[in-house]
N, C-alpha and C positions, 0 to 999 in steps of 0.2 A: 579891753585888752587884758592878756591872761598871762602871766608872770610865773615862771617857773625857777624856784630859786634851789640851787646842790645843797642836800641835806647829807652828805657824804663827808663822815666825819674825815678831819685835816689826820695825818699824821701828830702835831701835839696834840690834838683831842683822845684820839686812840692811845696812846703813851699813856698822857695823864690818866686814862681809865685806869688801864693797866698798873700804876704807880701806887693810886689812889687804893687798892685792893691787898696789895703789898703790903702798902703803911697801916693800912687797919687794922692788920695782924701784928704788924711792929707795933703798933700801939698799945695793944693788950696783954704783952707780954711782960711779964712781973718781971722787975729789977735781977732776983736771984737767976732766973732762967736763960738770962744770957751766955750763963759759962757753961750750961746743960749738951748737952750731946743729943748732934745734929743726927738723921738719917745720913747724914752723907760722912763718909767714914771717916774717922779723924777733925773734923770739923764740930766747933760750938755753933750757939745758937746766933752770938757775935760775928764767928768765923764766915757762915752763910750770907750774915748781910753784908759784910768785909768785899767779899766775895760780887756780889750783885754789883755794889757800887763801885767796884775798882774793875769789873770787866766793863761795864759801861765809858769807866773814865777812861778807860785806856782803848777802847773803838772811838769813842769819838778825838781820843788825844791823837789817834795813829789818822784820821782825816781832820788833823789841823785845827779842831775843834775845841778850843782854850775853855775848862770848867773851872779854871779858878782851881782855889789849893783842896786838895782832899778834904772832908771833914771828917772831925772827931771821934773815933769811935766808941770813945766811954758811954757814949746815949746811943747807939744804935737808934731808937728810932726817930732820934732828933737829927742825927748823920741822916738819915734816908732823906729828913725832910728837905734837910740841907742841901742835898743832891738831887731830890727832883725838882726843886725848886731851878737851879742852876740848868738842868738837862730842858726843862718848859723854856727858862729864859733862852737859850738855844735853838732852840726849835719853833720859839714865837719868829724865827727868821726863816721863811719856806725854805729861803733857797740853802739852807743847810739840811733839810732833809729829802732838798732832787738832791744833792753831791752822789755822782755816780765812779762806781769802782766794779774794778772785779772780786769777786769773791769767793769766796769757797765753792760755789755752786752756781760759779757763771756772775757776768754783769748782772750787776742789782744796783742800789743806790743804799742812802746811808737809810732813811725812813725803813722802807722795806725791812732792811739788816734789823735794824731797832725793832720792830716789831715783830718779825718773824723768829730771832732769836732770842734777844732780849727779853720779847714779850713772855716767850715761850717761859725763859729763867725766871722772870718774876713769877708766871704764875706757879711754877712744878718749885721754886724756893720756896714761895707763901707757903706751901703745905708743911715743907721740912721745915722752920719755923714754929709753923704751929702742933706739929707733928711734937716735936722736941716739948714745946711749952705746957704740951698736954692737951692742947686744943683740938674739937672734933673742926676738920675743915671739909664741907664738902664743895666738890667744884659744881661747875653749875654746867647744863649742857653745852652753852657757846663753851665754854672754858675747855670743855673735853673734847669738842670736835676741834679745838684751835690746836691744840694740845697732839691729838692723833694726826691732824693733817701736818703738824709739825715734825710730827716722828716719823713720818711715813716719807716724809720730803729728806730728811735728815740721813735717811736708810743705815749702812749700816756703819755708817760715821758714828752713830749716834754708840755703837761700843765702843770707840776706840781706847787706850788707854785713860784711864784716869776720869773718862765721861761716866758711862749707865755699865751694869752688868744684867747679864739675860738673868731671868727671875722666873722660873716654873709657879703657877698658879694653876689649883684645878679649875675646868672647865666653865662650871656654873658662877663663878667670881662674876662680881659686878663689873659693870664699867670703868667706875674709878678704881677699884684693887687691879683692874685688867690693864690699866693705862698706866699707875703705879705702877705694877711688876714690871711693864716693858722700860719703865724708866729704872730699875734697880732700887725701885722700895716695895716694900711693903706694909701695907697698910696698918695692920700690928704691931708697929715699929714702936709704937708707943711704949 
């Protein structure tokens, strides 16, 4: 008798990858470079993780979703751990990530949202981070197709105030400069 068992990762497995990729690069970033100037305008290297961790807390706060108190941000990347630590404890509960709502782009559920959005913010943040810290980061193909099929779902939300600005690149640019400029960096930001 032949036993077929779902190798289809959970929603916290997918998160925590996602998490896990983030912190790596919090991790390596020197003490000084926190107060370093992010690609994203106006924003430090602090302000961007500030940023990841308080849109996350406040999606899941706005479905009911208690993470406990904000953490600290004088360690940034001790705050991240702090916070995905909390976000896994969450999500080690399925039934918080079927919670179904409507959303920006139709019924979806909280999982989905997590990952589709979210996911999208930690991976295109991790570069501004390392961007900022002086780190060469490159994405890896899944990361670029999640990344494109995200922007491409997003359409042209994805300008709207205060999000991405169009970014002219010549033609022969790579993938990543090509997926960077539709996001409103570029790559030279260094």
């Amino acid at each position: 008798m032949t036993t077929s068992t779902d190798t289809t990762p959970t929603i916290a497995d997918q998160y925590a990858e996602l998490a896990t990729g983030f912190g790596a690069i919090l991790d390596t970033v020197d003490a000084d470079a926190w107060a370093a100037a992010s690609p994203c305008p106006g924003w430090t290297v602090r302000d961007v993780v500030g940023h990841v961790i308080g849109t996350q807390r406040d999606f899941f706060g706005g479905h009911d979703v208690d993470l406990g108190a904000a953490p600290d941000l004088d360690d940034p990347a001790a705050a991240w751990r702090t916070h995905r630590e909390k976000v896994e404890s969450a999500l080690a509960d399925p039934q918080v990530a079927e919670l179904t709502f409507d959303g920006h782009f139709g019924p979806t559920t909280v999982g989905e949202t997590l990952l589709r959005f979210y996911g999208f913010d930690m991976i295109a943040h991790r570069w501004d981070v390392a961007s900022a810290a002086g780190l060469d980061l490159r994405f890896t193909d899944d990361e670029l197709a999640q990344m494109e099929s995200a922007a491409d779902g997003f359409g042209d939300a994805l300008y709207s105030e205060g999000v991405c600005e169009r970014i002219e690149i010549p033609d022969d640019a790579d993938r990543q400069t090509r997926l960077l400029a539709r996001l409103g960096r570029r790559s030279d930001q260094r």
